[in-house]
N, C-alpha and C positions, 0 to 999 in steps of 0.2 A: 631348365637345364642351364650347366652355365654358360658350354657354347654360345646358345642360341642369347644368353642374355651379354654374353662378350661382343656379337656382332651386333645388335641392335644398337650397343653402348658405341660402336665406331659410327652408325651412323648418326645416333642421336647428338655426335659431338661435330660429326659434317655439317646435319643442317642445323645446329644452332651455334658453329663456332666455337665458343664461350663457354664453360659452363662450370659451375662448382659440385663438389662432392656429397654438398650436401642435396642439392636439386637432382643427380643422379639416383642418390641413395631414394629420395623420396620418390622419385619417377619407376626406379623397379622394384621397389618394397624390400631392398637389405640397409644392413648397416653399413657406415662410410668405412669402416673397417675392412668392407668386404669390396668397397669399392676401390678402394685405392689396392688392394690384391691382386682384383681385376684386370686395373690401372697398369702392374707390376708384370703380369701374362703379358697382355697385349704389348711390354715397352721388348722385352725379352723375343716374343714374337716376330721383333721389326715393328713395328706399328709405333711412326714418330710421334708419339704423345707427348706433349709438353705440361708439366704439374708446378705452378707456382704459388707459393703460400703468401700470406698478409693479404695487405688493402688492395685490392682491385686482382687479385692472382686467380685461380682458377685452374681448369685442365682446359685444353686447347688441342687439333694437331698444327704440325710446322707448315706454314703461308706455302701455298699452292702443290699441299699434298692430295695426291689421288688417290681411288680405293685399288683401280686398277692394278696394280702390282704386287699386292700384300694378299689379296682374299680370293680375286674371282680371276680366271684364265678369262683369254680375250673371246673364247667361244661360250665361256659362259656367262660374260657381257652380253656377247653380241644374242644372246639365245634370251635374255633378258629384256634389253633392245629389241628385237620383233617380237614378242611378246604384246609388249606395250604399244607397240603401232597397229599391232593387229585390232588390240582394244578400240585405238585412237580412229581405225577404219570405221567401228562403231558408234560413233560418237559417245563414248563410256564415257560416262563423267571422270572429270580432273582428269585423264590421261593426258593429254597436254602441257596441263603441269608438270606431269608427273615423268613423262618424255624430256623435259626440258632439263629437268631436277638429276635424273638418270644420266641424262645426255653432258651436263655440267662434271659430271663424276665421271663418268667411263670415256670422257671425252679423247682419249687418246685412242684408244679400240677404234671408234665409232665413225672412223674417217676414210676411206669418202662412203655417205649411205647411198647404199646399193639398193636396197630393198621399201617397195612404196607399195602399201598394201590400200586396197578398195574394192569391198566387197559389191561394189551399185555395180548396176550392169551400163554399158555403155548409153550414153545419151539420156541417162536418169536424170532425175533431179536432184537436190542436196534431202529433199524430203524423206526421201529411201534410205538413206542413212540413218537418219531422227526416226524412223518407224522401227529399226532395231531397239536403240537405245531406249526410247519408250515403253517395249516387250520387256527389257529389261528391269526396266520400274518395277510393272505389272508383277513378273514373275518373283522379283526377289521382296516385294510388299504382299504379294497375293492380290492384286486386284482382280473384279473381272473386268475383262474386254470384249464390248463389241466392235463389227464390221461386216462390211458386205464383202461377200466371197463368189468369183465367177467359180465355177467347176469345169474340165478338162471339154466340156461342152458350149462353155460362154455361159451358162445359166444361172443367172444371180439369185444369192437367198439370203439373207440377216441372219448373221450369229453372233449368237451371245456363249461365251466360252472363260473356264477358269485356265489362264495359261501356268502351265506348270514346265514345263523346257525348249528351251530354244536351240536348234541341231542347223546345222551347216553340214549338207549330207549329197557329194551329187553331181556340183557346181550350183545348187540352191539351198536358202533358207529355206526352213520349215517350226511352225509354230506347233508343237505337242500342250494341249489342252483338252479337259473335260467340256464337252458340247451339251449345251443345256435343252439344246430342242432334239439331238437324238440321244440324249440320255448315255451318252456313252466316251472314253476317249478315243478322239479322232486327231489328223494331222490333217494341218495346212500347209500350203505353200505361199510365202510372203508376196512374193510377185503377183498372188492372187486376191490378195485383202488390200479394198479399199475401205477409206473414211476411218480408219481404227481410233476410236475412242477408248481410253483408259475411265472407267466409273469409279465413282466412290465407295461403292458395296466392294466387301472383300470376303476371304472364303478362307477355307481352311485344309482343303483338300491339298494329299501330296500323290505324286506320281509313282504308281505301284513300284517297287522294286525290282519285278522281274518284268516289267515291263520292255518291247521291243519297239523297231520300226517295224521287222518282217510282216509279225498277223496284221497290219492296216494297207501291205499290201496284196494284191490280189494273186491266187496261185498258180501262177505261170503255167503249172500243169492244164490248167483249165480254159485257156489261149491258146488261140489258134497260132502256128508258128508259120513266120513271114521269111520265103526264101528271097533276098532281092539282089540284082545284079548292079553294080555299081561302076559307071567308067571311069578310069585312073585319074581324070581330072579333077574326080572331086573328093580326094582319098586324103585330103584335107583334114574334111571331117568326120572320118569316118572316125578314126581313131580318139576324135574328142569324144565323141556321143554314142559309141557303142565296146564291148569288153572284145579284148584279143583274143578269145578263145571263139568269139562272134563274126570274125573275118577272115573270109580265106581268099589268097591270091591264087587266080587261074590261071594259067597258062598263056589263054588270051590276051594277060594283063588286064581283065578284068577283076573284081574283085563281090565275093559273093559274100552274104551278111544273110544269117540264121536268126530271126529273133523272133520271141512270145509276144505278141501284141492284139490288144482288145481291135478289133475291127469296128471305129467308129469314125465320128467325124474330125477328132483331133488327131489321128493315126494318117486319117486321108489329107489332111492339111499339112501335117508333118512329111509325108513324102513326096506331096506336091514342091514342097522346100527346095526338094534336087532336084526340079527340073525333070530334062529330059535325058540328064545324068543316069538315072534311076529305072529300072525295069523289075518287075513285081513277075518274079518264077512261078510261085504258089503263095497262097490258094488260090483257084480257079476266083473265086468267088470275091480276093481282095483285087485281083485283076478286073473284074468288071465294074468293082465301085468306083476303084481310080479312074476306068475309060471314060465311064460317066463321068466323074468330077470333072474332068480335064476338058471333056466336051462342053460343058455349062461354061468352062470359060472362056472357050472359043466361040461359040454362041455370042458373047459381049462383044467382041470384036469383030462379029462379023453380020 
């Protein structure tokens, strides 16, 4: 279309400065006839393009023009702009570049950056980073990938998986692959996989189309549901890690939390988290695993 081939042609003349009609012609597959038409829009347009003929002439724009005030509004710079940081959070290839490149153009927008995106969790490594972008290799070549994966239990197992999409779902990564020892697609969570190797075998397989997150996870209905009582000082976090329709304020100024949760060992670790913040209403049953837990480590201490 020729829009789309009018704006390419502004930047193809940003980053190369310089350029002749015939190099244009030949770079979008018209005639220079159609170029300099082109040429003739964009000058009508506003877009200061300079056309000079003979020895050393060319098409050029005028020394220290920007795109920012002819094409894009400054939100939709700036929406451009964290786009590319978001990348750059992943260590996506060339985003840096490409941040800089961007940043040289909308430089006027982009003043002062407000916005510092980083998806590692605090006190990571730089490693955490580089295991996105590698997923990323993976998924858009097809490789497979192995690694070791604890489960919700600490329990390590080797997998060998064809990674087909990478979801940011939560406040965590999660890897959506075909699992080769249970025959099936499963999800991980990145925070979970260590040693991830990228193989040389690649695969073919694509991720169904109706495919979900919901069926891999477990049916709430079939969960025991946790009434727990929360005192106001730790009301912090409640609102990070649980849904507003999941917390009611009492009268007491306490504050009560309704949720489905499997009755295990990372249920019992996760509310040992709050301390003595935390009071477990019901079920009977998640009440006496806690008192146990809690005892085992007083036990250590005494």
């Amino acid at each position: 279309m020729q829009i789309e081939r009018l704006v390419q042609m502004i930047f193809y003349i940003v980053n190369h400065g310089h350029v002749t009609s015939k190099e244009l012609a030949d770079f979008f597959h018209v005639s220079t006839r159609t170029i300099y038409r082109d040429i003739n829009i964009l000058t009508v347009a506003g877009i200061p393009i300079l056309s000079t003929k003979g020895t050393g002439g060319g098409i050029s724009l005028i020394d220290g023009y920007t795109i920012d005030k002819s094409l894009l509004s400054q939100e939709e710079q700036q929406s451009i702009y964290q786009g590319l940081q978001i990348l750059q959070a992943t260590n996506y290839p060339n985003a840096e570049m490409a941040l800089s490149k961007i940043g040289s153009i909308f430089r006027n927008a982009l003043e002062p950056k407000w916005l510092d995106v980083d998806f590692s969790y605090w006190g990571s490594e730089e490693k955490e980073k580089i295991k996105i972008s590698d997923l990323q290799y993976a998924i858009l070549h097809k490789h497979v990938i192995t690694f070791h994966y604890f489960n919700s239990e600490f329990v390590k197992s080797e997998r060998t998986i064809e990674p087909l999409r990478l979801v940011f779902k939560s406040h965590a990564w999660y890897i959506i692959g075909y699992c080769r020892h249970k025959e099936e697609i499963r999800v991980f969570r990145l925070s979970r996989m260590k040693h991830l190797l990228i193989m040389p075998e690649t695969f073919v397989r694509e991720l169904p189309p109706d495919h979900s997150l919901i069926p891999e996870c477990k049916e709430e209905c079939h969960l025991p549901v946790l009434k727990l009582k929360f005192s106001p000082e730790i009301v912090h976090r409640l609102y990070d890690e649980f849904q507003e329709n999941q917390v009611c304020l009492s009268d007491d100024g306490s504050y009560y939390v309704t949720v489905p949760y499997e009755l295990n060992n990372w249920t019992l670790h996760y509310l040992l988290s709050f301390g003595k913040y935390v009071e477990v209403i019901e079920p009977e049953t998640a009440r006496i695993l806690l008192k146990e837990a809690a005892a085992d480590i007083v036990k250590i201490y005494t």
